[in-house]
PQR file with spaces between the fields and no chain letter, atoms N, CA, C, O and H, PARSE charges and radii, in Angstrom:
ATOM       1  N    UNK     1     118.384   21.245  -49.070 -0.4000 1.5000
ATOM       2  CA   UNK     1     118.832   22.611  -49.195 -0.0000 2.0000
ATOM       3  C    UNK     1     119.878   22.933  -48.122  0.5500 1.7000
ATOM       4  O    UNK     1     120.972   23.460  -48.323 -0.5500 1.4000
ATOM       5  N    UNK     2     119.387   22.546  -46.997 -0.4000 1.5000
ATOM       6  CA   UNK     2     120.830   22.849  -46.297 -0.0000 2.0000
ATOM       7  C    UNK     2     121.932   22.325  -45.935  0.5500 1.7000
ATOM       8  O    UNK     2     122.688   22.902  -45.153 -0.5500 1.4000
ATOM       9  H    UNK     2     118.498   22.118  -46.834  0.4000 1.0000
ATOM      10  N    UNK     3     122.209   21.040  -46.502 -0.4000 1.5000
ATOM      11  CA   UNK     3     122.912   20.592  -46.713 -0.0000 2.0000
ATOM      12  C    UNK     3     123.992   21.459  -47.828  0.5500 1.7000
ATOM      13  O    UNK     3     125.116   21.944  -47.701 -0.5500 1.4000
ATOM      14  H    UNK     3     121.595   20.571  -47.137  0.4000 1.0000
ATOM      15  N    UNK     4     123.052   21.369  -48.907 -0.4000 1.5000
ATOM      16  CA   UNK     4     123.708   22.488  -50.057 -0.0000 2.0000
ATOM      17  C    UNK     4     124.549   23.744  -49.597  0.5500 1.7000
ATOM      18  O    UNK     4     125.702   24.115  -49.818 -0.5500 1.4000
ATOM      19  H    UNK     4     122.139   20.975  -49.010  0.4000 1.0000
ATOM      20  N    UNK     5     123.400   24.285  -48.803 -0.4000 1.5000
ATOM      21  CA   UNK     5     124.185   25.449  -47.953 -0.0000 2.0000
ATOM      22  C    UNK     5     125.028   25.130  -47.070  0.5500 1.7000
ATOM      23  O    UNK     5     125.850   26.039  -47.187 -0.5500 1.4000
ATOM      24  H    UNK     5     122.464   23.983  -48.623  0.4000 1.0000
ATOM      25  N    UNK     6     125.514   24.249  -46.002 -0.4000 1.5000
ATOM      26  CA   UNK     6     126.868   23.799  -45.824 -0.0000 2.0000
ATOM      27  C    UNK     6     127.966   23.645  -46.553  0.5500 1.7000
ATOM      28  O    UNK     6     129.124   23.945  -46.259 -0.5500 1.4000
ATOM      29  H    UNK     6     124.846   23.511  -45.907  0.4000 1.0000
ATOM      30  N    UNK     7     127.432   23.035  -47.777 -0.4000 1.5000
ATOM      31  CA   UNK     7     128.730   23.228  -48.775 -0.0000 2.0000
ATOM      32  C    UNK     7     129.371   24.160  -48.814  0.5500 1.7000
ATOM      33  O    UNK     7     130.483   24.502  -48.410 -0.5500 1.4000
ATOM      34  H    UNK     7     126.492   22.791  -48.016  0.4000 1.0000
ATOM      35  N    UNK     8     128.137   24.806  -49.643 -0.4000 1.5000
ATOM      36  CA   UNK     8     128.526   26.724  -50.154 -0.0000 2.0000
ATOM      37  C    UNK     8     129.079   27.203  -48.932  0.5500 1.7000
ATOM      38  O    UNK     8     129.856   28.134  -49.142 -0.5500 1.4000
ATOM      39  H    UNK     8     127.234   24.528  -49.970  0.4000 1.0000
ATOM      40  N    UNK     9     128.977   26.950  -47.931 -0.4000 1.5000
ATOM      41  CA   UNK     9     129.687   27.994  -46.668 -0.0000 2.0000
ATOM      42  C    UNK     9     130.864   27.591  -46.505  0.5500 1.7000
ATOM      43  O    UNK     9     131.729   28.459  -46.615 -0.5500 1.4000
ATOM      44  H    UNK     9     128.346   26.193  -47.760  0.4000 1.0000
ATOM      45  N    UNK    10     131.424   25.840  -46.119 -0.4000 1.5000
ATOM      46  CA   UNK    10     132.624   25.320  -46.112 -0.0000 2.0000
ATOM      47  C    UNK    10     133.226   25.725  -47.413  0.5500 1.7000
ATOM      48  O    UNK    10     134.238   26.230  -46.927 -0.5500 1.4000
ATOM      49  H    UNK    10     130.721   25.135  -46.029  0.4000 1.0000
ATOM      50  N    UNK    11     133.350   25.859  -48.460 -0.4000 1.5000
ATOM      51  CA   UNK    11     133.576   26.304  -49.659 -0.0000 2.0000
ATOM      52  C    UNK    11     134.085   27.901  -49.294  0.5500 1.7000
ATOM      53  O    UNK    11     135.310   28.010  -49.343 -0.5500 1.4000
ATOM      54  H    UNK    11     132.529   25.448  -48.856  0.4000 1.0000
ATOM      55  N    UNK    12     133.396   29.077  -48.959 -0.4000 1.5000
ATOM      56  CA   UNK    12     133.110   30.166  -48.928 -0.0000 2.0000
ATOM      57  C    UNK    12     134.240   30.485  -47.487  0.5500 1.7000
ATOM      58  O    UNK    12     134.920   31.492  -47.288 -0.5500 1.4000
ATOM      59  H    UNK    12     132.400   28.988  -48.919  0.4000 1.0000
ATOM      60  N    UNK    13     134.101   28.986  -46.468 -0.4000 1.5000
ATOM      61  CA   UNK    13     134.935   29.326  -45.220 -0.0000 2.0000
ATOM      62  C    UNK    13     136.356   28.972  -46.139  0.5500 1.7000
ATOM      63  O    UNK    13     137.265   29.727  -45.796 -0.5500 1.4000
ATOM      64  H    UNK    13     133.549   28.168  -46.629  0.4000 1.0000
ATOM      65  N    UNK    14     136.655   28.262  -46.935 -0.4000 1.5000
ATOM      66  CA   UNK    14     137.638   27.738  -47.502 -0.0000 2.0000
ATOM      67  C    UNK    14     138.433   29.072  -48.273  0.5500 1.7000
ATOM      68  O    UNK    14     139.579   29.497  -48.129 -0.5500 1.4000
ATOM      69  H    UNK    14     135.916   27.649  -47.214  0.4000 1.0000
ATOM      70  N    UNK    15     137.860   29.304  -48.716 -0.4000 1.5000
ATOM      71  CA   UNK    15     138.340   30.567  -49.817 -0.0000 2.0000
ATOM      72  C    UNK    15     139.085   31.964  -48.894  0.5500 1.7000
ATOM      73  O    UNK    15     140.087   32.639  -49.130 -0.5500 1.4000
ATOM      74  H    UNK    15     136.929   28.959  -48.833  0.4000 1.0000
ATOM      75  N    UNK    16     138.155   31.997  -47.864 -0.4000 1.5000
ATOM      76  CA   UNK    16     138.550   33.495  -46.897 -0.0000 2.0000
ATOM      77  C    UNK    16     139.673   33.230  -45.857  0.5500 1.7000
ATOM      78  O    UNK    16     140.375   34.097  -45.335 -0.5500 1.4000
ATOM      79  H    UNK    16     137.341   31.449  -47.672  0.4000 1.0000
ATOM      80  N    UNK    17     139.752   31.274  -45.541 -0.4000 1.5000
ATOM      81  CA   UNK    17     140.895   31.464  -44.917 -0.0000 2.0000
ATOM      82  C    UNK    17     142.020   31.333  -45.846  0.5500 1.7000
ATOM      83  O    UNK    17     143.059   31.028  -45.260 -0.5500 1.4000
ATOM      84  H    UNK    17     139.182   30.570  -45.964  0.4000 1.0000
ATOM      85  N    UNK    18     142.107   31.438  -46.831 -0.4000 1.5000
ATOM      86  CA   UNK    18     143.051   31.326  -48.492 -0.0000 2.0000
ATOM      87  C    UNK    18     143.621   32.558  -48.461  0.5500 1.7000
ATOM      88  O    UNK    18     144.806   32.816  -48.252 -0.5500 1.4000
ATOM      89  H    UNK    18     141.263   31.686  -47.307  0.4000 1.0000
ATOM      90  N    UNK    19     142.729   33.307  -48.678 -0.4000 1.5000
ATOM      91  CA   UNK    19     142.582   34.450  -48.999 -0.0000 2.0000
ATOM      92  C    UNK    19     143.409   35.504  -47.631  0.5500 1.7000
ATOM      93  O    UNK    19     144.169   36.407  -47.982 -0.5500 1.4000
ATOM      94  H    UNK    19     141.766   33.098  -48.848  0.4000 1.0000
ATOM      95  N    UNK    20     143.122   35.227  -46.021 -0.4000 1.5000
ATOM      96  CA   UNK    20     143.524   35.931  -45.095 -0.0000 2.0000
ATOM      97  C    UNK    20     144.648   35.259  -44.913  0.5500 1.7000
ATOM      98  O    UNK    20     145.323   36.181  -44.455 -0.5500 1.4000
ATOM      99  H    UNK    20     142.504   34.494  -45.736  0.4000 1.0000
ATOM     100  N    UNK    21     145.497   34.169  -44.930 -0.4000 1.5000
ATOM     101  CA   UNK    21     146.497   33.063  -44.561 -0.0000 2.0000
ATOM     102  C    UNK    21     147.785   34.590  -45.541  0.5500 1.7000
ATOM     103  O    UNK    21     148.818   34.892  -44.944 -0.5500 1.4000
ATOM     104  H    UNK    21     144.949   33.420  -45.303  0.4000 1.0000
ATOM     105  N    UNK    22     147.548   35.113  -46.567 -0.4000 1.5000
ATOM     106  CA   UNK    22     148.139   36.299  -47.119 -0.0000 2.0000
ATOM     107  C    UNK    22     148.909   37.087  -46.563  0.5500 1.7000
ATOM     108  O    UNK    22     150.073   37.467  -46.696 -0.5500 1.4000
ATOM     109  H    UNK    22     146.708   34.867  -47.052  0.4000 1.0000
ATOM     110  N    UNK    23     147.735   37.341  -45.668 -0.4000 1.5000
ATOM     111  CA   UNK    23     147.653   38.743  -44.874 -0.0000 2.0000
ATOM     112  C    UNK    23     148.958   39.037  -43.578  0.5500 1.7000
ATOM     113  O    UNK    23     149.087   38.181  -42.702 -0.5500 1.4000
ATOM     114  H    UNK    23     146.790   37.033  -45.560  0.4000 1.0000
ATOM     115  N    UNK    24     149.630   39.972  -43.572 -0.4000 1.5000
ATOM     116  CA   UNK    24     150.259   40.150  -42.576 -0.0000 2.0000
ATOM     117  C    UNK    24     149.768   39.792  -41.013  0.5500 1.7000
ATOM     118  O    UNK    24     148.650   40.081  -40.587 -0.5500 1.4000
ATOM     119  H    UNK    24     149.525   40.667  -44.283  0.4000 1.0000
ATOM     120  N    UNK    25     150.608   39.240  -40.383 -0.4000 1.5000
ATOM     121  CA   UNK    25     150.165   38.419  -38.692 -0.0000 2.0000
ATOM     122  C    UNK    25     149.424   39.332  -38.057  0.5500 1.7000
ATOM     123  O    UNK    25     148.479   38.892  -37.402 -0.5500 1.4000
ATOM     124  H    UNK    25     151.516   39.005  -40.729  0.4000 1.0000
ATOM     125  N    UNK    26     149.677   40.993  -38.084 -0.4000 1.5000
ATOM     126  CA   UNK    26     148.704   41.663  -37.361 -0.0000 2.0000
ATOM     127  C    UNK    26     147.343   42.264  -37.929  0.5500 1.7000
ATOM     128  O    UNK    26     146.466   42.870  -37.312 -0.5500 1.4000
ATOM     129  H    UNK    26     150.444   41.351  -38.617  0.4000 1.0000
ATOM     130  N    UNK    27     147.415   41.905  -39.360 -0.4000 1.5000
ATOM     131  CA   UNK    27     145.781   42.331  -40.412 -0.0000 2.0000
ATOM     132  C    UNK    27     145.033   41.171  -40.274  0.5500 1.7000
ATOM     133  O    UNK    27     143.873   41.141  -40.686 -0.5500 1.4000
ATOM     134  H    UNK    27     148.127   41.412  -39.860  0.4000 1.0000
ATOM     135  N    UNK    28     145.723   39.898  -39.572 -0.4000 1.5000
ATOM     136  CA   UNK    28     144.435   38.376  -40.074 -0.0000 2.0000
ATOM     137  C    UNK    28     143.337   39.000  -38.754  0.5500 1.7000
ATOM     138  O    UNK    28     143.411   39.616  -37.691 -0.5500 1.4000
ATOM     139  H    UNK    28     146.665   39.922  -39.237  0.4000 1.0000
ATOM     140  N    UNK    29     142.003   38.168  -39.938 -0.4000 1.5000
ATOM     141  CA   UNK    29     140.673   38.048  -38.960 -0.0000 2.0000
ATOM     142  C    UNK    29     140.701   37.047  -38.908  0.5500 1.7000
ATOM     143  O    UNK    29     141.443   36.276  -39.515 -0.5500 1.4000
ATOM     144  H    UNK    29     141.942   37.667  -40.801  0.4000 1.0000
ATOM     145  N    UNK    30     139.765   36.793  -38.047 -0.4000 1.5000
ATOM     146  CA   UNK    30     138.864   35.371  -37.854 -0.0000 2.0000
ATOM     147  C    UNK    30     137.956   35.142  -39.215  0.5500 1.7000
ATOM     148  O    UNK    30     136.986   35.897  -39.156 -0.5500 1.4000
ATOM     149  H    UNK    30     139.162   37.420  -37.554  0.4000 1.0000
ATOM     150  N    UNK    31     137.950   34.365  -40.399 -0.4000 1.5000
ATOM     151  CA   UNK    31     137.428   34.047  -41.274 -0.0000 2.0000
ATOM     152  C    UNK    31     135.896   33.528  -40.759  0.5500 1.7000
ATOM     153  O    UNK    31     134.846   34.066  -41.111 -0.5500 1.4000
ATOM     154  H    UNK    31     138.738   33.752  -40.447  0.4000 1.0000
ATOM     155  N    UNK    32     135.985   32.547  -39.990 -0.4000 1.5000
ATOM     156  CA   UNK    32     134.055   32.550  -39.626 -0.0000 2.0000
ATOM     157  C    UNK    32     133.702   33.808  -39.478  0.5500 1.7000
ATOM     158  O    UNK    32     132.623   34.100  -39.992 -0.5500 1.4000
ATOM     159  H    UNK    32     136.838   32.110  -39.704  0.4000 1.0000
ATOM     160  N    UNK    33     134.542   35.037  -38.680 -0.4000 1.5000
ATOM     161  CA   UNK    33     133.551   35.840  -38.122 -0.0000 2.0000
ATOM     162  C    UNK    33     133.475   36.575  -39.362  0.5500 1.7000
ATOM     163  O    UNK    33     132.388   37.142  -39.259 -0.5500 1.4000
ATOM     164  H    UNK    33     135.419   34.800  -38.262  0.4000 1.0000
ATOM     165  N    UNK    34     133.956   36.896  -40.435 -0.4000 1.5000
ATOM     166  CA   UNK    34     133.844   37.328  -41.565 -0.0000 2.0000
ATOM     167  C    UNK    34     133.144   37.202  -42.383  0.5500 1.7000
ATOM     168  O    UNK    34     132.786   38.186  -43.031 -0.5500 1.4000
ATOM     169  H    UNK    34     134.840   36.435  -40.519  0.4000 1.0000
ATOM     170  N    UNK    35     132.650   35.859  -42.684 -0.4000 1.5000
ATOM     171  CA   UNK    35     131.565   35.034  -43.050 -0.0000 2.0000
ATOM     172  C    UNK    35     130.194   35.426  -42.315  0.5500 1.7000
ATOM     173  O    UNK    35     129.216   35.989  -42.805 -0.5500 1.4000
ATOM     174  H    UNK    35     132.940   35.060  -42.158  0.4000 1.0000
ATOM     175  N    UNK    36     130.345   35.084  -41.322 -0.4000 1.5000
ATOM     176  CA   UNK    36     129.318   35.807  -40.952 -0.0000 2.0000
ATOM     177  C    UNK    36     128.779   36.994  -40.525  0.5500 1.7000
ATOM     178  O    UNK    36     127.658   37.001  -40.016 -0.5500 1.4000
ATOM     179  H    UNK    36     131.140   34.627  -40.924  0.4000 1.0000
ATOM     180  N    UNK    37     129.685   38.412  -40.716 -0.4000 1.5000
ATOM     181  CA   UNK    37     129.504   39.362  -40.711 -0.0000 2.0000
ATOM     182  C    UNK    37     128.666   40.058  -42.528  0.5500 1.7000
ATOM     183  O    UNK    37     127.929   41.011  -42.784 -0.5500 1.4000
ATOM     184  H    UNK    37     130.596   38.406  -41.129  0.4000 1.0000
ATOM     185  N    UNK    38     129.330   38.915  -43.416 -0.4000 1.5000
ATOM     186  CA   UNK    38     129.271   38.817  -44.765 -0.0000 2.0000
ATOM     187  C    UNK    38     127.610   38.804  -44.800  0.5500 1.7000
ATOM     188  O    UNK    38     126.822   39.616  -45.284 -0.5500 1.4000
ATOM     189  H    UNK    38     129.928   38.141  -43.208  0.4000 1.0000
ATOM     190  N    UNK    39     127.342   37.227  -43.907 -0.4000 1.5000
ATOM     191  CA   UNK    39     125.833   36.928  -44.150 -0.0000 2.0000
ATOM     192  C    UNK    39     124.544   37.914  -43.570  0.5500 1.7000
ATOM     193  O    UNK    39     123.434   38.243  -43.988 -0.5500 1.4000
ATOM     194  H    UNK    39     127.982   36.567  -43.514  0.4000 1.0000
ATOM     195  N    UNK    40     125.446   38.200  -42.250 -0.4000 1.5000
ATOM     196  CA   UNK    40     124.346   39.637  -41.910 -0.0000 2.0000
ATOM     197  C    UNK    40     123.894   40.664  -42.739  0.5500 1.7000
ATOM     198  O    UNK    40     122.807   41.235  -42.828 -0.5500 1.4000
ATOM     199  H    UNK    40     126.347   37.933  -41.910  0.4000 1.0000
ATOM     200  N    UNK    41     125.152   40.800  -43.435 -0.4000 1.5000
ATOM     201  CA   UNK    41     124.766   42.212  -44.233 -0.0000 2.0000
ATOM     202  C    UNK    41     123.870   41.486  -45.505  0.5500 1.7000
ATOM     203  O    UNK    41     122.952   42.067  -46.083 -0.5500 1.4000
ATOM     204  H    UNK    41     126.035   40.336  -43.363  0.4000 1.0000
ATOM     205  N    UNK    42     124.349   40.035  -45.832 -0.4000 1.5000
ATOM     206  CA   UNK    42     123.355   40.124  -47.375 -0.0000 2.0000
ATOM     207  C    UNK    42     121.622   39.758  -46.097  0.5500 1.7000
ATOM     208  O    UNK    42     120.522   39.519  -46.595 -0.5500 1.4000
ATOM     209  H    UNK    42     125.095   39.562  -45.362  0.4000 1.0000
ATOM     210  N    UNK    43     121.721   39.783  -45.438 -0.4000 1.5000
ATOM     211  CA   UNK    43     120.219   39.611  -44.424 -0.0000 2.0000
ATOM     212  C    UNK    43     119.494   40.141  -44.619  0.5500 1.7000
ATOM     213  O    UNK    43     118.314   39.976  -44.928 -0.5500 1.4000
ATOM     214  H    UNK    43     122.615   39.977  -45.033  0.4000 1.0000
ATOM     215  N    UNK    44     120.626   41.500  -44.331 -0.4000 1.5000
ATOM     216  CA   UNK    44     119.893   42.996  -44.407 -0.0000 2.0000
ATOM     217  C    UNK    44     119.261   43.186  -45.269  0.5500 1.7000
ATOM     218  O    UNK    44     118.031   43.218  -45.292 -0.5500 1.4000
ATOM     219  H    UNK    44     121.585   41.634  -44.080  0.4000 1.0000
ATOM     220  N    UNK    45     120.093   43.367  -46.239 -0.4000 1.5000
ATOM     221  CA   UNK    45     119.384   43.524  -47.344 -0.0000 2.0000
ATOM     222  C    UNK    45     118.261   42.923  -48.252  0.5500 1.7000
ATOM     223  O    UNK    45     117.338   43.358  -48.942 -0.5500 1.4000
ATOM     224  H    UNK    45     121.093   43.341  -46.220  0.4000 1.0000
ATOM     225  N    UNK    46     118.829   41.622  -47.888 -0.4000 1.5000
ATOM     226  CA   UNK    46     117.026   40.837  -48.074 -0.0000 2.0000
ATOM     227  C    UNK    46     116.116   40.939  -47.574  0.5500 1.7000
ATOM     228  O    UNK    46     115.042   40.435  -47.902 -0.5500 1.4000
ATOM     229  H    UNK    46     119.578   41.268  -47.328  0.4000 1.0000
ATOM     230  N    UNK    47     116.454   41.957  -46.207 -0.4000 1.5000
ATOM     231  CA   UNK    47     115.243   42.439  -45.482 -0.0000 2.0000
ATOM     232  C    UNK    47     114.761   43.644  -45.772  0.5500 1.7000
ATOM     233  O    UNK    47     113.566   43.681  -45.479 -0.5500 1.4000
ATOM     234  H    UNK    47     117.327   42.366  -45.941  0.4000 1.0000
ATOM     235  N    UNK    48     115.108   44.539  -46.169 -0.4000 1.5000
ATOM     236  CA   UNK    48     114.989   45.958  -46.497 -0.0000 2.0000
ATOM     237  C    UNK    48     114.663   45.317  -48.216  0.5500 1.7000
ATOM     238  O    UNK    48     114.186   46.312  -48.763 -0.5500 1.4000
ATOM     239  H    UNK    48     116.079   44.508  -46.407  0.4000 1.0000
ATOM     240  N    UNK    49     114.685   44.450  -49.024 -0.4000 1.5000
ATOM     241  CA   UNK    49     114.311   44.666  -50.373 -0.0000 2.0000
ATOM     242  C    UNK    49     112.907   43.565  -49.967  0.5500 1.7000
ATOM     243  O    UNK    49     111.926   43.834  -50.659 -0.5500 1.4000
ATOM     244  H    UNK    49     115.072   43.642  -48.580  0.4000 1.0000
ATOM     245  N    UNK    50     112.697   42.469  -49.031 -0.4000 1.5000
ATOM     246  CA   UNK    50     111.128   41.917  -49.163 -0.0000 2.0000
ATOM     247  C    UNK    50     111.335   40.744  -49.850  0.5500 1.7000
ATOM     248  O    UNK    50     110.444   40.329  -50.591 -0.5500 1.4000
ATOM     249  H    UNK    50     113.494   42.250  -48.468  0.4000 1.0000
ATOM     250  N    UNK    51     112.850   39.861  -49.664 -0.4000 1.5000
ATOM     251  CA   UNK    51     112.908   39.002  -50.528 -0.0000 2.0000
ATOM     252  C    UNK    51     112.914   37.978  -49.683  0.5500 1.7000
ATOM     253  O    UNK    51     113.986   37.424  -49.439 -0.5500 1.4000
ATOM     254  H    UNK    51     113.574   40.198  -49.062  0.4000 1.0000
ATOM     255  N    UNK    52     111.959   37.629  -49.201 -0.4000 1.5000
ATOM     256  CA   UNK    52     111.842   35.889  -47.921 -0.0000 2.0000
ATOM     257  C    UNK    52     112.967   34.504  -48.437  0.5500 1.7000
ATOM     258  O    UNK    52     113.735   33.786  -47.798 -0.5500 1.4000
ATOM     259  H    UNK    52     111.088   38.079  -49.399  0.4000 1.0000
ATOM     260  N    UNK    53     112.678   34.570  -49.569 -0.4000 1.5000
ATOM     261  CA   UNK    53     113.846   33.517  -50.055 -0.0000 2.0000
ATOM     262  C    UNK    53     115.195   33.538  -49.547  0.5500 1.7000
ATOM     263  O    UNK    53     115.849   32.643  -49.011 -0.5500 1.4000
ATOM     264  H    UNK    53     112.054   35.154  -50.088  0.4000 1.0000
ATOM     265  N    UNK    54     115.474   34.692  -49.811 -0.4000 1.5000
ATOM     266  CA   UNK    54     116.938   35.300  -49.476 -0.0000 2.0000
ATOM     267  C    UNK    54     117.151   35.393  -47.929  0.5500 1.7000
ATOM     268  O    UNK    54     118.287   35.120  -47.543 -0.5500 1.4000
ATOM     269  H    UNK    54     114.943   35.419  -50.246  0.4000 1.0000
ATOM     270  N    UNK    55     116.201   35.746  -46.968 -0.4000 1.5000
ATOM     271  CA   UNK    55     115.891   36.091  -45.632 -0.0000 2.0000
ATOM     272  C    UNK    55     116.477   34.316  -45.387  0.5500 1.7000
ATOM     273  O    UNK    55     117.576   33.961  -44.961 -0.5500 1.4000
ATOM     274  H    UNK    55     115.277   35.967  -47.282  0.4000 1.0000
ATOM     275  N    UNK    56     115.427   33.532  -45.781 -0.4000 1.5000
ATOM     276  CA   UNK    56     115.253   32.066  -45.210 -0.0000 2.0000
ATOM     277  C    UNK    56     116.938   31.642  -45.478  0.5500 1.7000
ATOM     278  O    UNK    56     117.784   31.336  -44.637 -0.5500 1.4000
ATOM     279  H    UNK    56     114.534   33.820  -46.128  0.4000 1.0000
ATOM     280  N    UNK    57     117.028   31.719  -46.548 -0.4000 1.5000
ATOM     281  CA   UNK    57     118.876   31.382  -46.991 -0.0000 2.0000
ATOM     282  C    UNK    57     119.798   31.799  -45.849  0.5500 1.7000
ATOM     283  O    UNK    57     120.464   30.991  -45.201 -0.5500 1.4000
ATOM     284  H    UNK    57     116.341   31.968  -47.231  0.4000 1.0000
ATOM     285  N    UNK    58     119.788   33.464  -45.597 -0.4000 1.5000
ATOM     286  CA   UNK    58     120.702   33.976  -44.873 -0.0000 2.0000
ATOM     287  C    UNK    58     120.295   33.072  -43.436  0.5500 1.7000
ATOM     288  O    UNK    58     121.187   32.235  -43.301 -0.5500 1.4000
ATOM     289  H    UNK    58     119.248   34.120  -46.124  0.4000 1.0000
ATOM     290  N    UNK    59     119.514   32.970  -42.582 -0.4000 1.5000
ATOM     291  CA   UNK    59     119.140   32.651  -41.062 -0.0000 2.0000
ATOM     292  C    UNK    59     119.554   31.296  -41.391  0.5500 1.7000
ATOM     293  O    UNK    59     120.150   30.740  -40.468 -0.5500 1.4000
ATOM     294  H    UNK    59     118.790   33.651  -42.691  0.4000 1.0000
ATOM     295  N    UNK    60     119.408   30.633  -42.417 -0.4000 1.5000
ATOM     296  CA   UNK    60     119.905   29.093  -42.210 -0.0000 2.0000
ATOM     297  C    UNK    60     121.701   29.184  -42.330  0.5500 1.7000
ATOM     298  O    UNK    60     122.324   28.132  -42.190 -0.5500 1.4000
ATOM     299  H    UNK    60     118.925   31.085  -43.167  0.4000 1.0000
ATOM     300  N    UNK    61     122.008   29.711  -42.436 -0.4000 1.5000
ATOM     301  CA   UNK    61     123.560   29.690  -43.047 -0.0000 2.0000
ATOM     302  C    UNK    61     124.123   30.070  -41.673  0.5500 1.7000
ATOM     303  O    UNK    61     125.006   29.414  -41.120 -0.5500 1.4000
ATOM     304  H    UNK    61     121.502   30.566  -42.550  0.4000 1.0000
ATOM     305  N    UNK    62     123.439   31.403  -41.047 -0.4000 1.5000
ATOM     306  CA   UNK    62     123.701   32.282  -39.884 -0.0000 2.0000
ATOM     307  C    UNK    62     123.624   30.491  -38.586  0.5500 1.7000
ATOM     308  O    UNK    62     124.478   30.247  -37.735 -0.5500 1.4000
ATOM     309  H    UNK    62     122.722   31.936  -41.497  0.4000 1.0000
ATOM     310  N    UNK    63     122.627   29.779  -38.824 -0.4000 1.5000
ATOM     311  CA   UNK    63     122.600   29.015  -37.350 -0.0000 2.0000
ATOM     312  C    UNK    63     123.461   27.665  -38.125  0.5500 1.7000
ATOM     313  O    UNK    63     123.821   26.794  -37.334 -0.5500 1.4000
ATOM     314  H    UNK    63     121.933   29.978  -39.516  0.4000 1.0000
ATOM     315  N    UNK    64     123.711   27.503  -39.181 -0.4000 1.5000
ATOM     316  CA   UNK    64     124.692   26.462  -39.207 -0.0000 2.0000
ATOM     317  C    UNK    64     126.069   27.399  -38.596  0.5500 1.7000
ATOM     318  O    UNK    64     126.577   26.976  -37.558 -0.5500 1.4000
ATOM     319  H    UNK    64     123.419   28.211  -39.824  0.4000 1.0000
ATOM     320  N    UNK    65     126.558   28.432  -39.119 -0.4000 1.5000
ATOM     321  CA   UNK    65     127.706   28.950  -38.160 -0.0000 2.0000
ATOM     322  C    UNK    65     127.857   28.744  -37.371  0.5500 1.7000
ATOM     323  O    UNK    65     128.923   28.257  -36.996 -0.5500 1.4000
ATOM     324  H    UNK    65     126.145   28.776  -39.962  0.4000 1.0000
ATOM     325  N    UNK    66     126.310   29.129  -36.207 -0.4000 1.5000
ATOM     326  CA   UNK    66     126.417   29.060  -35.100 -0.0000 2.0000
ATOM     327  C    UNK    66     126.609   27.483  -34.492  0.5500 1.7000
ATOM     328  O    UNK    66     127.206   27.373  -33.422 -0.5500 1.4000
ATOM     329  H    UNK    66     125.444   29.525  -36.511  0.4000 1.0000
ATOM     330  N    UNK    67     126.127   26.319  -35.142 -0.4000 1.5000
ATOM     331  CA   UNK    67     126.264   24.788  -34.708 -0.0000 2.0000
ATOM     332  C    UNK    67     128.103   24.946  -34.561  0.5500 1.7000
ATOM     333  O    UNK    67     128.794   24.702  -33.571 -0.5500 1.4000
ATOM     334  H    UNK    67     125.642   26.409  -36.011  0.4000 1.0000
ATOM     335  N    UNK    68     128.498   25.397  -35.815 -0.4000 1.5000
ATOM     336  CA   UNK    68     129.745   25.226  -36.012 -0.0000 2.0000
ATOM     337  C    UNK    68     130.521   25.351  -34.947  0.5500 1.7000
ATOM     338  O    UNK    68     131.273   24.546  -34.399 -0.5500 1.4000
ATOM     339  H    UNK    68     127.937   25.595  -36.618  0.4000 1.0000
ATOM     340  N    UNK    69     130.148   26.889  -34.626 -0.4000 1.5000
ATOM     341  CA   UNK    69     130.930   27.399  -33.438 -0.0000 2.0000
ATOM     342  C    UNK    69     130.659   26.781  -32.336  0.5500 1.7000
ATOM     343  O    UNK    69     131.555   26.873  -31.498 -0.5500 1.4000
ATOM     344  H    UNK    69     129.537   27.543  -35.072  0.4000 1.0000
ATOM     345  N    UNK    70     129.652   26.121  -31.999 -0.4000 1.5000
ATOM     346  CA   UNK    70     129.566   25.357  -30.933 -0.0000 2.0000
ATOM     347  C    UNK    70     129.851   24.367  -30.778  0.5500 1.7000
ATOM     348  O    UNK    70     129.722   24.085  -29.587 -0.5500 1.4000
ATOM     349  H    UNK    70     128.923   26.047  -32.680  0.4000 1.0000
ATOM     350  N    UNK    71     130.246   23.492  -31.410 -0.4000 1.5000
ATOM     351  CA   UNK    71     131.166   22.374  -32.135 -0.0000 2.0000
ATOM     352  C    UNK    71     132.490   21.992  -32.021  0.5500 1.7000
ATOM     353  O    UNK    71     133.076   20.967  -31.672 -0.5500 1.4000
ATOM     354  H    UNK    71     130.351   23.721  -32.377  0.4000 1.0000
ATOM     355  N    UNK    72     132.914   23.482  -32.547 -0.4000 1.5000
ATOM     356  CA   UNK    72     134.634   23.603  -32.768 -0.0000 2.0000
ATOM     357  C    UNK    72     134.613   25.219  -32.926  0.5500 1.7000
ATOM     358  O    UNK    72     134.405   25.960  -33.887 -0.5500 1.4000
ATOM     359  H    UNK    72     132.438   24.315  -32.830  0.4000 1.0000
ATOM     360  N    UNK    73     134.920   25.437  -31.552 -0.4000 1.5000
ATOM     361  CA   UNK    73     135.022   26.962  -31.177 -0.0000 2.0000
ATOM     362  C    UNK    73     136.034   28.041  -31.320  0.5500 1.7000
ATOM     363  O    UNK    73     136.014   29.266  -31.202 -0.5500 1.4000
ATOM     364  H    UNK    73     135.088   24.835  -30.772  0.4000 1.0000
ATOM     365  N    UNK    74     137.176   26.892  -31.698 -0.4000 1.5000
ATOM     366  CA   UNK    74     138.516   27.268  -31.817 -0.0000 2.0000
ATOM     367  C    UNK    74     138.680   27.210  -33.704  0.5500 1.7000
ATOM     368  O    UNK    74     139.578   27.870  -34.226 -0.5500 1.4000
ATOM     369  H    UNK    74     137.192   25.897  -31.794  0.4000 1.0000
ATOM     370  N    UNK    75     137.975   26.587  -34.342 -0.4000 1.5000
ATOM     371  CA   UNK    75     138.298   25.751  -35.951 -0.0000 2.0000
ATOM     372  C    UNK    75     138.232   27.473  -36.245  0.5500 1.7000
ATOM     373  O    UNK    75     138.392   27.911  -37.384 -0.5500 1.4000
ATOM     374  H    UNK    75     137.245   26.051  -33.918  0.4000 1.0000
């Protein structure tokens, strides 16, 4: 499974820096931090609806980020 979920995130990191590379030089974000501002909020909400599945998904996705960033702090 989390392997899987690495995909889906490199995939998901793939698309948002696509997507911001667009954007005028002073509108770009940081695409990880986007991503993971993304995953907090679906957190939330798996926390406020009682859905553990969804909870367990989001926190695994949230600390592969975090490997990431500790990894390649600059990527």
């Amino acid at each position: 499974m989390k392997e899987q979920l690495q995909e889906n995130l490199q995939r998901r990191l793939a698309i948002l820096r696509d997507e911001i590379s667009g954007f005028p030089e002073g509108m770009r974000m940081d695409p990880r931090q986007l991503l993971r501002e993304a995953i907090e909020q679906d957190l939330a909400i798996a926390e406020v609806d009682g859905n553990r599945a969804e909870m367990a998904r989001c926190e695994i996705e949230l600390s592969l980020l975090a490997e990431w960033d500790e990894a390649a702090p600059d990527r």
